[in-house]
Structures are given as structure tokens and as C-alpha cells.
N, C-alpha and C positions, 0 to 999 in steps of 0.2 A: 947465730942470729944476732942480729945489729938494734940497737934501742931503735930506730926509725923502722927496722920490721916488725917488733914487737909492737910501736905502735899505732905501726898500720894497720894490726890486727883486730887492733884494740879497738882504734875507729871502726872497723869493717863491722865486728860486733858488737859497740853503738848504735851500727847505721841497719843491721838486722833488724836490735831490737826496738827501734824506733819504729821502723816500719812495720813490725808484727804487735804492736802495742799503738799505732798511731792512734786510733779512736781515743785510747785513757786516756794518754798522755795529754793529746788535744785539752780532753777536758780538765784533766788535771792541771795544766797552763795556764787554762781561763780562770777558773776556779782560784790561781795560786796569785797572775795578775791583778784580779779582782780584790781580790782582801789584801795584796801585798802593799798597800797604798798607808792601808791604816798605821799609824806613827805608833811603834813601838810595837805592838800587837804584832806586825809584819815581820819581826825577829821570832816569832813563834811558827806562826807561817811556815816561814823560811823553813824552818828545821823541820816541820813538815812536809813540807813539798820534797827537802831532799833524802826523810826516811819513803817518804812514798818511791821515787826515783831509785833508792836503795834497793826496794822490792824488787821492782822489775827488770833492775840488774840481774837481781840474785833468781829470777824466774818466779816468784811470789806475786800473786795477784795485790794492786795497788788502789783504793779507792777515796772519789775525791774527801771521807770521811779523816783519811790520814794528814790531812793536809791541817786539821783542827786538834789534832791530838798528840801533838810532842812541846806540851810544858813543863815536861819532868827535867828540860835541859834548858831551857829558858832564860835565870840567872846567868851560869857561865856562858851562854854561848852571844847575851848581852855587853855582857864586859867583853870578852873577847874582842866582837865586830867595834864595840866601843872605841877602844883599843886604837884597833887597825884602821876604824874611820879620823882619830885625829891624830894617827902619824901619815895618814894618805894626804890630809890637808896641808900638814907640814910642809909633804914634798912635794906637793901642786906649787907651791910659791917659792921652792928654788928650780929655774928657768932651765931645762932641757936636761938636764941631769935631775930634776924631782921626778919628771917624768919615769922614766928611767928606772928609779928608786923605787918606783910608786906599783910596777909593772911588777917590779922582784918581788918586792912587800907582800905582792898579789898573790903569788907562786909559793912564796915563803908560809904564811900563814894556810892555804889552801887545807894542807892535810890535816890540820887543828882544826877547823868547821866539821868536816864529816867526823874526828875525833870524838869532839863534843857530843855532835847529835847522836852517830852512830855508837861510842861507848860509855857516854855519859860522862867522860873527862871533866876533870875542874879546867878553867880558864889557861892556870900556868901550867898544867900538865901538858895541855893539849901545845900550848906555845914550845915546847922545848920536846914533845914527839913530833911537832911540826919540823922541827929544824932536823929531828933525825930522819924522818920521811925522806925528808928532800936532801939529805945527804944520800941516801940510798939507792933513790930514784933522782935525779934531778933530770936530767933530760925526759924523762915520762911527765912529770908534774907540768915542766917547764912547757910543753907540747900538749898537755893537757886542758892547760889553763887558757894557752892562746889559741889551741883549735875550737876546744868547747865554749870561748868567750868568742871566736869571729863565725860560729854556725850562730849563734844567738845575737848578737849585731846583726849578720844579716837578714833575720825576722823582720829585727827592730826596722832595717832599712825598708823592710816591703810597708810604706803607708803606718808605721807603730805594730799595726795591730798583727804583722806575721811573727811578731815574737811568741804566741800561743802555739804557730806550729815546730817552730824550732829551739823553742826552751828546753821541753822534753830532752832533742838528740845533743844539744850541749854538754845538758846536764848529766845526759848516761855518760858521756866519754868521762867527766871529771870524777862520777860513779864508780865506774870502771876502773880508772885509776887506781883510787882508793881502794878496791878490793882487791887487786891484781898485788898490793902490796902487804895484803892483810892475809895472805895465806899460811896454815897452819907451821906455825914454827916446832920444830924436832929440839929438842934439848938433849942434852948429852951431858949425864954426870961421871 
């Protein structure tokens, strides 16, 4: 089986459970839209909305209560986004290669976010199991981040406000990812 059939798979079962979950998710979008606005606070959020998204990967009921309830990871996963927001600026201001830069940045750090929220990782942990993630996987991440970033653009394109129905199926593929890579490891002494 080839990485582009794994993850087409990967999408198929995104796009299941988006649509056998679509009613939550809906509203866990709005919900997550709504207060994702607020400066600061919205890094809490975040890591809510993507343990909630975690759930319903993992077939666990998801409600919009989850979405107010992961400050236990808050500090790191502040510094973190910190981080990655001003080396993102950095590379916005060199011309078509920051670009570029800015895209991988994206890909690179990706598996450090669900690290954080979903294992509680400190900041630099989460930085240097990101880099092993995406040594491991790169073409899933890399496929992950640009599928489940252009289904959420084109919410954003219907009028702003379709980003509530397709934040949800973004966000499972990039879900998905992350656990498809988190499967029990065997050790052998």
C-alpha cells in the first residue's frame, strides 16, 4: 500500500466521521468560532476544540463543554504557537521563498500541537517529537495539513460563515493523522 492510499483512507474516515457526527461537530465549530476570537484565552480554546475533535476520532462522545476545559496545557502550548507565530512573520517578509518556509514551518510543528494538548508535552519536547513525527511520516503530515487546511478554507470561502461546517472534517483528517501515528509501540528487550 502506497502513502497516497493510506491516505486516502485516512480521508474516507474523516469524511465518515464528519458526516455521522455532523450535528456536534457543527456545533462544536460554532461554539469553538465564537470564543476563538477572544486574544489569548483562544489558545485554550484551541486545545479544546482539538481534544474535543480527538474524541470523535477516537469514537468517544465530544461535547461543546470540552471545548472550555483543557488549561491543564495552556502555558506550553502558549509558548509553543508563540514560537511558530513569530518565525511565521519572519518568513512572510522574505518574498516567495518565506512563503514556502512558512508552509513547511506549518507541517513541521503540526505534530507538537496535538503533542501538547493530547500528552501534555512541555513546549521543547513537543518541538523535537514534532521533528520526529514528521521524519516518520512526512508525506501523511505533509498531506494532512494541506487537505485539512484547503476543506477549511473552503468553508471560510462559502460567505466566512461555512467555516462552522467544514472545521469539524479538516480538523478530523489532521486528528487522524496524529493517531494513525500514535499506535501502540512493541518494545523488544
Amino acid at each position: 500500500m502506497t502513502a497516497a492510499d493510506d491516505f486516502g483512507g485516512l480521508v474516507t474516515r474523516a469524511t465518515r466521521l464528519w458526516g455521522g457526527n455532523f450535528g456536534n461537530l457543527l456545533v462544536l465549530s460554532l461554539v469553538f468560532v465564537l470564543v476563538g476570537w477572544i486574544p489569548i484565552a483562544n489558545v485554550g480554546f484551541l486545545a479544546g476544540y482539538i481534544r474535543a475533535i480527538l474524541k470523535v476520532a477516537r469514537g468517544e462522545k465530544a461535547g461543546t463543554g470540552d471545548i472550555f476545559r483543557a488549561w491543564d496545557c495552556f502555558g506550553d502550548l502558549f509558548v509553543y504557537l508563540l514560537l511558530v507565530i513569530v518565525a511565521q512573520f519572519v518568513l512572510n517578509h522574505v518574498p516567495f521563498l518565506g512563503q514556502v518556509a512558512g508552509f513547511v514551518l506549518s507541517v513541521v510543528v503540526a505534530p507538537g500541537i496535538y503533542g501538547i494538548i493530547d500528552r501534555r508535552m512541555k513546549f521543547m519536547d513537543a518541538f523535537r517529537w514534532s521533528l520526529e513525527s514528521i521524519r516518520g511520516d512526512l508525506v501523511g503530515w505533509l498531506l494532512a495539513v494541506l487537505i485539512g487546511g484547503i476543506f477549511m478554507a473552503v468553508g471560510a470561502l462559502v460567505f466566512g460563515i461555512g467555516i462552522i461546517i467544514t472545521l469539524g472534517w479538516g480538523s478530523l483528517v489532521m486528528a487522524l493523522q496524529y493517531d494513525k501515528g500514535e499506535q501502540p509501540r512493541v518494545i523488544i528487550l
